[in-house]
Rosetta silent file (secondary structure, phi, psi, omega in degrees, C-alpha in Angstrom):
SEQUENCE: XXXXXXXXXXXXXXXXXXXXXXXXXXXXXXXXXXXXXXXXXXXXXXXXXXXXXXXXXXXXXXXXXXXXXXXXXXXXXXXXXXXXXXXXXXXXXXXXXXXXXXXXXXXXXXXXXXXXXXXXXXXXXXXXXXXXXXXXXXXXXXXXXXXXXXXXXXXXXXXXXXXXXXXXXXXXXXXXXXXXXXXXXXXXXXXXXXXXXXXXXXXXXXXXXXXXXXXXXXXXXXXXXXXXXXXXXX
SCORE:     score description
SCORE:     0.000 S_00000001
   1 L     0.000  159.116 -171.930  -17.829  -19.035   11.278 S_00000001
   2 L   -51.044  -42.989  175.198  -16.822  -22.232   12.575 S_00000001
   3 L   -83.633  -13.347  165.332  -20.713  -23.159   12.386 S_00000001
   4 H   -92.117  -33.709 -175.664  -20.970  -22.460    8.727 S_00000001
   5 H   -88.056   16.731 -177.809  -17.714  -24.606    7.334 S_00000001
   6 H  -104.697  -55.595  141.545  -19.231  -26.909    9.873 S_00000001
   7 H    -4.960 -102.283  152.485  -22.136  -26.512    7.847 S_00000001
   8 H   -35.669  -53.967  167.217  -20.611  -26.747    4.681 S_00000001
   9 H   -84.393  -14.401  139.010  -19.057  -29.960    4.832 S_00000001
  10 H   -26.547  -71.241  161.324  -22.250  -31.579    5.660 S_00000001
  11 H   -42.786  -60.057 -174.666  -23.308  -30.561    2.268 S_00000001
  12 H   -75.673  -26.451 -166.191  -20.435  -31.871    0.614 S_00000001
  13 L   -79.383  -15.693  153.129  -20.374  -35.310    2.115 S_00000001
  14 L   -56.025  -72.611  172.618  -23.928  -35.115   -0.260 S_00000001
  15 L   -59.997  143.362 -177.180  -22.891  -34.063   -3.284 S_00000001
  16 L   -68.874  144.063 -176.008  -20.843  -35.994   -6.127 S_00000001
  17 H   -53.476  -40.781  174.539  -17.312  -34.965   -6.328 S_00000001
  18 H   -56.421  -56.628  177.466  -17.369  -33.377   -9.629 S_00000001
  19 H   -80.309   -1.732  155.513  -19.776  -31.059   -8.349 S_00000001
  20 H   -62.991  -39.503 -178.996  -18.093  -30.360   -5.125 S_00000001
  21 H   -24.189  -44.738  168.440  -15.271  -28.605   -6.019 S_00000001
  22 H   -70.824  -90.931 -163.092  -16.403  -25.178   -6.025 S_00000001
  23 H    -2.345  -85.703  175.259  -18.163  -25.784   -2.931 S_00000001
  24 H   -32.452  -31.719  168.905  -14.741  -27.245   -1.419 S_00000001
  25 H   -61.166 -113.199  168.127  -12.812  -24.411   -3.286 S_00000001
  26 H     5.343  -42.173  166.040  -14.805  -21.782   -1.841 S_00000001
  27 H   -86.358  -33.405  167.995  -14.598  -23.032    2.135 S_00000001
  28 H   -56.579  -74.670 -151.558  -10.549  -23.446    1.706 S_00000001
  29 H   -51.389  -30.857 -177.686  -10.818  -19.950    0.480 S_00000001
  30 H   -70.174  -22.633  165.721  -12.754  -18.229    3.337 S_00000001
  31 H   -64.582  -18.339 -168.288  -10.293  -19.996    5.635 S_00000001
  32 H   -74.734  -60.184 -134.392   -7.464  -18.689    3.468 S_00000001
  33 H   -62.945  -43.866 -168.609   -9.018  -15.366    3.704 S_00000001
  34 H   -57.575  -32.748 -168.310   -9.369  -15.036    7.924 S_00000001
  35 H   -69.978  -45.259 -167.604   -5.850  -16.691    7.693 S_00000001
  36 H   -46.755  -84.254 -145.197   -4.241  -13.996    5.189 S_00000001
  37 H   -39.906  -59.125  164.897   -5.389  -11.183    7.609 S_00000001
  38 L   -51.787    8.629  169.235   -2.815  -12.894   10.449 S_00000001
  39 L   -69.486  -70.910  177.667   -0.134  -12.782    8.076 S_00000001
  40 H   -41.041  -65.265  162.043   -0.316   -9.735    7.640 S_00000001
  41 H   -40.106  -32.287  152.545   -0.498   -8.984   11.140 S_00000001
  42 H   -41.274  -74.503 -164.825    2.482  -10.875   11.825 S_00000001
  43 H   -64.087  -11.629  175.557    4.659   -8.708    9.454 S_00000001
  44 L  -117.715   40.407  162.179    3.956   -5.519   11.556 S_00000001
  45 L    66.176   51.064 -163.693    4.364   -7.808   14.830 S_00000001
  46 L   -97.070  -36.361  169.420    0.346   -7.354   16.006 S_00000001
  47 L  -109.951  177.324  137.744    1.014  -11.308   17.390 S_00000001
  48 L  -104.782 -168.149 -142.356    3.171  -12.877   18.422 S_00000001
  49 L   -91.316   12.964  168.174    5.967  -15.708   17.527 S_00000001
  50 L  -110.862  -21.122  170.517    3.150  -19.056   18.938 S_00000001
  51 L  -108.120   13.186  162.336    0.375  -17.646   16.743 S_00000001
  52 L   -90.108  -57.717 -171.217    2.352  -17.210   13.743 S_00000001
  53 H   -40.107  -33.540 -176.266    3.794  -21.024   14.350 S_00000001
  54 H   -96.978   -6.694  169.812   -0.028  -21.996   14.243 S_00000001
  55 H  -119.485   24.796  145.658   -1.021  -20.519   11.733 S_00000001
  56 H   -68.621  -14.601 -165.916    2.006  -21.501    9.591 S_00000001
  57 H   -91.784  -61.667 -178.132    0.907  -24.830   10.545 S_00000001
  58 H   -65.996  -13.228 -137.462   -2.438  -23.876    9.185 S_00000001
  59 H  -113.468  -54.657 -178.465   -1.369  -22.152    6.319 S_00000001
  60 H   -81.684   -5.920  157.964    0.426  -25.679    5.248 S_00000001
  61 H   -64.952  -57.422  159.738   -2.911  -27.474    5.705 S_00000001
  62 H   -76.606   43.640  174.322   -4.620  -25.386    3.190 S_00000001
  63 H   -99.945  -59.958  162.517   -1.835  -25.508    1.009 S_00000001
  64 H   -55.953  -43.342  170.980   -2.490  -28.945    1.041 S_00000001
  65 H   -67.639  -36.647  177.500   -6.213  -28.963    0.777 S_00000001
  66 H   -71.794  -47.652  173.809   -5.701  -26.375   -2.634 S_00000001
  67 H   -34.654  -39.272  177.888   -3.438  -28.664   -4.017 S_00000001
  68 H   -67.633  -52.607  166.715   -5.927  -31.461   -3.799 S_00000001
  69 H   -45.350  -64.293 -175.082   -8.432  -29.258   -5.434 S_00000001
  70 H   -41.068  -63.441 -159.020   -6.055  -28.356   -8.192 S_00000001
  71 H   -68.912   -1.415 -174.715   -5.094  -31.982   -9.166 S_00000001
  72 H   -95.405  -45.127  173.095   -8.869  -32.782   -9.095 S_00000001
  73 H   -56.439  -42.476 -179.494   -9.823  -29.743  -11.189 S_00000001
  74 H   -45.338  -67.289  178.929   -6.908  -31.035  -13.603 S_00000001
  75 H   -34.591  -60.599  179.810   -8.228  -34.321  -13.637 S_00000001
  76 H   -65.930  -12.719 -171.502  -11.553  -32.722  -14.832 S_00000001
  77 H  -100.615    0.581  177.485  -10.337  -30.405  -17.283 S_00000001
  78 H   -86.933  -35.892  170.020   -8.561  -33.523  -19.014 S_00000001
  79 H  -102.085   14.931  113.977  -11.588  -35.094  -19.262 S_00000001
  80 L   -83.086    7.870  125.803  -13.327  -32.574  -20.412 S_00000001
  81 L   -57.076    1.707  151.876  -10.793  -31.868  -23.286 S_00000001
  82 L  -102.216  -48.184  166.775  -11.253  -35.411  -24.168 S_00000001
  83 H   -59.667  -50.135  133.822  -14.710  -35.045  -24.417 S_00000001
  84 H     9.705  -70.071  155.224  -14.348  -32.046  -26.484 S_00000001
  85 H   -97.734   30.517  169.079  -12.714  -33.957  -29.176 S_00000001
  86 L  -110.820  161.115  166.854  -15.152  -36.265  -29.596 S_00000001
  87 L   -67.361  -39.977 -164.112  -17.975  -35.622  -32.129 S_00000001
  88 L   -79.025   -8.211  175.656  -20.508  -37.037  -30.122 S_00000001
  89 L   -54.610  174.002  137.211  -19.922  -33.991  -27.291 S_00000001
  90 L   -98.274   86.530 -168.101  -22.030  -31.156  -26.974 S_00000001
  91 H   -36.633  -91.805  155.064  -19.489  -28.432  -28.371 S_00000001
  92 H    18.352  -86.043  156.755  -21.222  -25.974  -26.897 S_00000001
  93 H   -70.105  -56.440  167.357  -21.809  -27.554  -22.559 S_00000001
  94 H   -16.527  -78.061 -179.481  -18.404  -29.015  -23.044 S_00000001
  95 H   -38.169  -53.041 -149.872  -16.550  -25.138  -23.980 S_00000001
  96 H   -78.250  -64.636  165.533  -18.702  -23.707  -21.007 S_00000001
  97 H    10.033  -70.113 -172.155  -17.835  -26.584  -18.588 S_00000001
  98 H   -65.502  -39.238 -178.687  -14.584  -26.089  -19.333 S_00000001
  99 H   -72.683   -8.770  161.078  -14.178  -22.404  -18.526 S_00000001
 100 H   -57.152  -61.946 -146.395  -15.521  -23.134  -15.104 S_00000001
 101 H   -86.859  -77.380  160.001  -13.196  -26.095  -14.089 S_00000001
 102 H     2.396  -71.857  155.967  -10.282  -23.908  -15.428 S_00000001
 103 H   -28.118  -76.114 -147.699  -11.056  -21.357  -13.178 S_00000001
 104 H   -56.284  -76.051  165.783  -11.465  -23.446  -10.481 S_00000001
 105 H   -16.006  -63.315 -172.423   -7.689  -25.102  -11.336 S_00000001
 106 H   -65.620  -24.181 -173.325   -6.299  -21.922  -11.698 S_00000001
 107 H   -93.662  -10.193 -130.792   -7.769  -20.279   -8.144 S_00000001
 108 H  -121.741  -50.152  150.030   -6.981  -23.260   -6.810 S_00000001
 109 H   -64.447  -26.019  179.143   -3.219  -23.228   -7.389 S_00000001
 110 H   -63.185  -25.191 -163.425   -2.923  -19.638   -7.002 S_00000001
 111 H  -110.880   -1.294  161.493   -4.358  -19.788   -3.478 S_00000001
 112 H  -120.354   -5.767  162.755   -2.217  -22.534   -2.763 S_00000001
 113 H   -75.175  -81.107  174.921    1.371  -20.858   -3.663 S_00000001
 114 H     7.830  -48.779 -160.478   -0.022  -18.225   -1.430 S_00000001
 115 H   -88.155  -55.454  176.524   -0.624  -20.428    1.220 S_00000001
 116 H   -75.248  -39.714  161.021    2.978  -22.222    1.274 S_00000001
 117 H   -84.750   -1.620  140.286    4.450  -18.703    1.449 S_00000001
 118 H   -16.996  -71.766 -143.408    2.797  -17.785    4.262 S_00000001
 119 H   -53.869  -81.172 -179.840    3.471  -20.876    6.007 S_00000001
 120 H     1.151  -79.888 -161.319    7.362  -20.106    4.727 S_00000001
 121 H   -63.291  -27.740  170.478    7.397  -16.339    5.776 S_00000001
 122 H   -60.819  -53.140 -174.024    5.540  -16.913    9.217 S_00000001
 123 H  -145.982   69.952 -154.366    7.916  -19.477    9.980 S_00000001
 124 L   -37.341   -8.020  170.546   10.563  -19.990    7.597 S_00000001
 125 L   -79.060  118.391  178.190   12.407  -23.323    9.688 S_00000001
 126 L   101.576  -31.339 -155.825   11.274  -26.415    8.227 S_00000001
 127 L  -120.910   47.173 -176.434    9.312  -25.162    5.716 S_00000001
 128 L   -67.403  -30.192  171.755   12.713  -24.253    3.007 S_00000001
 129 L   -60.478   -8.414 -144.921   10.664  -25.901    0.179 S_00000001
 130 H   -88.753  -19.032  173.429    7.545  -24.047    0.410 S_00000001
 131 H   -79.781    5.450 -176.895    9.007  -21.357   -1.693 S_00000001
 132 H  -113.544  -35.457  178.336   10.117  -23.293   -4.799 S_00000001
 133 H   -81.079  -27.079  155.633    6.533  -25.648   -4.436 S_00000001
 134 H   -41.777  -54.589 -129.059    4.578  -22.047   -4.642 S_00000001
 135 H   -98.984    3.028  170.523    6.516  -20.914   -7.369 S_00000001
 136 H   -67.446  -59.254 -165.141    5.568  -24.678   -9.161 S_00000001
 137 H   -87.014  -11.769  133.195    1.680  -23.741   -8.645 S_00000001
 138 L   -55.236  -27.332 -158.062    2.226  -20.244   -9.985 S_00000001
 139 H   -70.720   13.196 -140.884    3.750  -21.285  -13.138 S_00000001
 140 H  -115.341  -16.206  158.858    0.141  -22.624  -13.855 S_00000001
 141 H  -109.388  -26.052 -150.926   -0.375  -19.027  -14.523 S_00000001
 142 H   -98.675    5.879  147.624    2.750  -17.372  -15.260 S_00000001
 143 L   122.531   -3.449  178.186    2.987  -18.837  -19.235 S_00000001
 144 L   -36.871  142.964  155.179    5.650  -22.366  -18.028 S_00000001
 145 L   -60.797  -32.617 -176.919    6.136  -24.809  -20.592 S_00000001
 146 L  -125.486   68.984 -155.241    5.773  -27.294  -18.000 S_00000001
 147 E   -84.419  152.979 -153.676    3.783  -25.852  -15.409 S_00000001
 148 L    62.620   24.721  156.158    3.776  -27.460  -12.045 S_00000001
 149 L  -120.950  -55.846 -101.816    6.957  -28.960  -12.812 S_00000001
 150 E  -152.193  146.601  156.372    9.072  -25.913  -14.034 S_00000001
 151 L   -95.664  148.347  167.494    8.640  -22.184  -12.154 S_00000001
 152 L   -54.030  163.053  166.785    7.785  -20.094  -14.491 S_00000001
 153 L  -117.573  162.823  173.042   10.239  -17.576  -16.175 S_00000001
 154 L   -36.544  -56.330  179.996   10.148  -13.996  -16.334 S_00000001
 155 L   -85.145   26.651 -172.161   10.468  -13.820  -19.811 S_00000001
 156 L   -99.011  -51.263 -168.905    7.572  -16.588  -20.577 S_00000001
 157 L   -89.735  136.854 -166.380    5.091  -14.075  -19.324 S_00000001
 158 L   -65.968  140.310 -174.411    3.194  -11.922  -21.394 S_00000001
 159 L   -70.640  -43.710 -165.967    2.529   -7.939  -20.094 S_00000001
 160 H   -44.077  -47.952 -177.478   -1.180   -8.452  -21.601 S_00000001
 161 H   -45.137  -11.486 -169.257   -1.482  -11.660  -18.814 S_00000001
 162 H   -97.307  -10.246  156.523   -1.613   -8.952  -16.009 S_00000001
 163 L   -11.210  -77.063 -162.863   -5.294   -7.488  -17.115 S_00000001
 164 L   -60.125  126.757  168.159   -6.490  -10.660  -14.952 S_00000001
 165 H   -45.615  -64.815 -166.129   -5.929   -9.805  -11.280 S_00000001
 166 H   -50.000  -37.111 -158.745   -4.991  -13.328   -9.994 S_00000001
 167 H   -84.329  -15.580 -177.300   -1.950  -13.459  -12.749 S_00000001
 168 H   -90.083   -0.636 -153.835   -0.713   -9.952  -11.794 S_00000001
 169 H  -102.001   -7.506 -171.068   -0.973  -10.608   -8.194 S_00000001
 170 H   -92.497  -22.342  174.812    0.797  -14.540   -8.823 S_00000001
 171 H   -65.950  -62.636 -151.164    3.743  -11.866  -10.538 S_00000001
 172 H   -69.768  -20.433  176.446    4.085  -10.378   -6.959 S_00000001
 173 H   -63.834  -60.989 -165.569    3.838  -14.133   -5.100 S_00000001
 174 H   -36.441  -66.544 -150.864    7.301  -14.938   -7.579 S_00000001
 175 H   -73.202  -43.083 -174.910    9.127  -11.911   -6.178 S_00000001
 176 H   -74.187   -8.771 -177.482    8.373  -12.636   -2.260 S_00000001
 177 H   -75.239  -34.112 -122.034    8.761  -16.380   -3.024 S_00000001
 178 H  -117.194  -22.513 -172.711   12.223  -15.676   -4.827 S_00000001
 179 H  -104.223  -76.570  176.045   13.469  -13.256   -1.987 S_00000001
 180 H   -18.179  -39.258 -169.151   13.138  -16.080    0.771 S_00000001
 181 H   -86.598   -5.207  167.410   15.276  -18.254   -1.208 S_00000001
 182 H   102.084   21.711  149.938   17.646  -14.644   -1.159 S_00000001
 183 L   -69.508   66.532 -152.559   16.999  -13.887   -4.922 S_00000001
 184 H   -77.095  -37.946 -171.297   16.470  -10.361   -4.192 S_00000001
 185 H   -77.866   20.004  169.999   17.495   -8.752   -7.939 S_00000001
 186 H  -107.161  -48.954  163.163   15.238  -11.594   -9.964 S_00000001
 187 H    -6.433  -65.821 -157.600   12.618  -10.429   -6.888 S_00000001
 188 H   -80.787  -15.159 -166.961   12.855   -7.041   -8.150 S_00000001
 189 H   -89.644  -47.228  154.632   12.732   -7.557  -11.888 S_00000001
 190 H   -36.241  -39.682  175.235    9.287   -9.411  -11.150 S_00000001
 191 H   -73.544  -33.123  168.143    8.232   -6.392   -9.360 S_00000001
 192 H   -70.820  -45.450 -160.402    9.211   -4.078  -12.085 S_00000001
 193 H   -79.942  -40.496  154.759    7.486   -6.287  -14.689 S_00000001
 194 H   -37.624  -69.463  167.308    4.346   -5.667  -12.450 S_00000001
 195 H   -78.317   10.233  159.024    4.466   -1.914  -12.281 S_00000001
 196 H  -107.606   20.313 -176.325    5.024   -1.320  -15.745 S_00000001
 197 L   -94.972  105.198  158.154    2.332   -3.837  -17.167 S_00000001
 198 L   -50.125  -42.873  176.269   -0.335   -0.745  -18.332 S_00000001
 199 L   -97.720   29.993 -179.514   -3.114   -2.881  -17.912 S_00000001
 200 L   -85.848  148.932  174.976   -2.474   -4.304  -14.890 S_00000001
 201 L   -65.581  141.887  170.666   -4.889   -3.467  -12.124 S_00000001
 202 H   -50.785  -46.801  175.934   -4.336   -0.522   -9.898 S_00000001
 203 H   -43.094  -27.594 -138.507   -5.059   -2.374   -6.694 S_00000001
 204 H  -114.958  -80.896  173.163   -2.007   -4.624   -7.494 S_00000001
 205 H   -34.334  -51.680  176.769    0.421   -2.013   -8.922 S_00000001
 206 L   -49.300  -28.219  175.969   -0.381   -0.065   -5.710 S_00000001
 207 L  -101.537   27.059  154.113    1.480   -3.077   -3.714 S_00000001
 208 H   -74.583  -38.498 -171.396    4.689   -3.086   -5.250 S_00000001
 209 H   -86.162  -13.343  163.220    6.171   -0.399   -3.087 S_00000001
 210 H   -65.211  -90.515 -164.426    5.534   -2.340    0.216 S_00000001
 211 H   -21.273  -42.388 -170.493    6.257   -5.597   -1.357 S_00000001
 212 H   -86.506  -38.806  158.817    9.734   -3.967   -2.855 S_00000001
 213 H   -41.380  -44.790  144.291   10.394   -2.733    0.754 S_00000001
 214 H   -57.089  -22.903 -172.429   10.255   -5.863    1.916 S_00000001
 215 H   -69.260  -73.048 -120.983   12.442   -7.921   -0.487 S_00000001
 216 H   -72.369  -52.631  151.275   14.952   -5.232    0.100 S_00000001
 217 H   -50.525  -15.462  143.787   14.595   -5.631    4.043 S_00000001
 218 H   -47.604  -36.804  170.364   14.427   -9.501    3.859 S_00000001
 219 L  -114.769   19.232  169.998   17.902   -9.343    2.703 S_00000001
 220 L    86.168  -15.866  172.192   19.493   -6.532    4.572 S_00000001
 221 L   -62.797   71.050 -164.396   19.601   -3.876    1.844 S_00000001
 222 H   -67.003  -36.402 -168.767   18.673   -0.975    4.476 S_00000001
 223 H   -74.916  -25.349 -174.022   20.170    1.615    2.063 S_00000001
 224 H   -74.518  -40.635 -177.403   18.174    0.149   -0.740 S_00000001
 225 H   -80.935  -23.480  156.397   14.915    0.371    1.266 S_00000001
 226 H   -46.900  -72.775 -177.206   15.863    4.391    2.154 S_00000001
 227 H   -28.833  -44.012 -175.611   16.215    5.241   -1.286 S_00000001
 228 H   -72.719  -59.773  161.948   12.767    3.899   -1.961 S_00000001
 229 H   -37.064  -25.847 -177.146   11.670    5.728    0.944 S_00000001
 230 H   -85.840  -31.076 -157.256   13.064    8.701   -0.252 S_00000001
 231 H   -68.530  -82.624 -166.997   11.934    8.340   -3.675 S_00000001
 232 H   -12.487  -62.917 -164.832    8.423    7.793   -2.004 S_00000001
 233 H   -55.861  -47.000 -144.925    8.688   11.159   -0.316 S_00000001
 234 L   -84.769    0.000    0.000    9.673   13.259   -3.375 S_00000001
C-alpha cells in the first residue's frame, strides 16, 4: 500500500546506503509487481489505451530506479572483490557479502529489462530504445563478454544457466525484447533454447507457448500462430 512504501522510505532516509539496497530493491520490486499485473491486463485489453500510457510512464521510472540499484550494487561488488584480494580481509564475511550484493545486482538488472519492456510494449512510441537497453541489463545474466555494454548472444549461454529461474525467465525477456525490434526468428530460437533446457523450471517452460504466440502475432505471422494453435490442440 501506498502507506507502507510511504513507510519504507522513512526507513531508508535512516539507514547508510550500503545497507539500503535491499530495502530499496525490495520496494521497486513490490511496485514492479502491482505494475506487472497491468501489463498483463493490457495485452488482453482489460484497460484501456490512458492507463497503459501511465503506466508505461511508470514502468520507465522503475526502470530507472533498478538501474540505479544495479550500478550501486556494482559499485559494491567491486569493492568487495577488492577487498577479497587483500590478505588483511576476512575470506570468509567478504565470500558471503559478496553472494548477497550479487544477487542484489543481478535482481536488480533483471527487473529492470523487464521494466523497459513493458514501458516499450504498453506504449511502444517514444520508447524504440527500451528494447535494446533491456537486452543490455539481461546480458548481466545471459553469459556477455561485456555485459551491459554488449546483449548477450544466444550461443554465450549455457543450457545448465536455466536451473536459476531469473536466467531462464531473462531467456524469455530476449525473445519479446527482440520481436519489438521485428526479430521474430532470433525471438524464436531464444524460445526454443528455453523449452529444451531440461533443467529449466516448469513454471517458465510452461510460458513459451503464449510468449511464442505472441512474437508470431507481433509481427503478423497469423498462419504461424494457427499452426501453434493447432499443434496445441493435438
Amino acid at each position: 500500500s501506498d502507506l507502507i512504501e510511504a513507510k519504507a522510505r522513512e526507513l531508508l532516509a535512516s539507514i547508510s546506503e550500503a545497507d539500503s539496497i535491499e530495502l530499496r530493491l525490495g520496494l521497486a520490486r513490490a511496485g514492479y509487481s502491482r505494475l506487472e499485473q497491468t501489463a498483463e491486463k493490457r495485452r488482453i485489453r482489460e484497460i484501456g489505451p490512458d492507463e497503459a500510457a501511465a503506466a508505461a510512464r511508470r514502468f520507465d521510472e522503475l526502470a530507472s530506479q533498478f538501474d540505479q540499484i544495479a550500478s550501486e550494487a556494482n559499485s559494491r561488488v567491486q569493492s568487495l572483490e577488492r577487498q577479497e584480494a587483500s590478505v588483511r580481509a576476512d575470506e570468509a564475511l567478504v565470500a558471503t557479502a559478496l553472494v548477497g550484493v550479487r544477487r542484489q545486482r543481478s535482481m536488480a538488472h533483471y527487473l529492470a529489462a523487464w521494466s523497459l519492456y513493458y514501458g516499450a510494449e504498453l506504449e511502444f512510441t517514444g520508447r524504440e530504445g527500451n528494447p535494446l537497453s533491456a537486452m543490455k541489463h539481461l546480458s548481466w545474466m545471459l553469459g556477455s563478454e561485456r555485459p551491459g555494454i554488449d546483449p548477450a548472444k544466444i550461443e554465450q549461454v549455457k543450457p545448465d544457466m536455466l536451473v536459476y529461474e531469473h536466467v531462464a525467465r531473462a531467456t524469455v525477456a530476449m525473445a519479446l525484447c527482440l520481436s519489438l525490434q521485428g526479430r521474430a526468428d532470433e525471438a524464436l530460437k531464444w524460445l526454443e533454447l528455453t523449452e529444451r533446457a531440461a533443467n529449466a523450471p516448469i513454471a517458465v517452460q510452461n510460458q513459451v507457448f503464449a510468449r511464442r504466440a505472441v512474437v508470431l502475432a507481433r509481427l503478423g505471422r497469423w498462419q504461424g500462430v494457427k499452426e501453434l494453435v493447432d499443434l496445441r490442440k493435438e
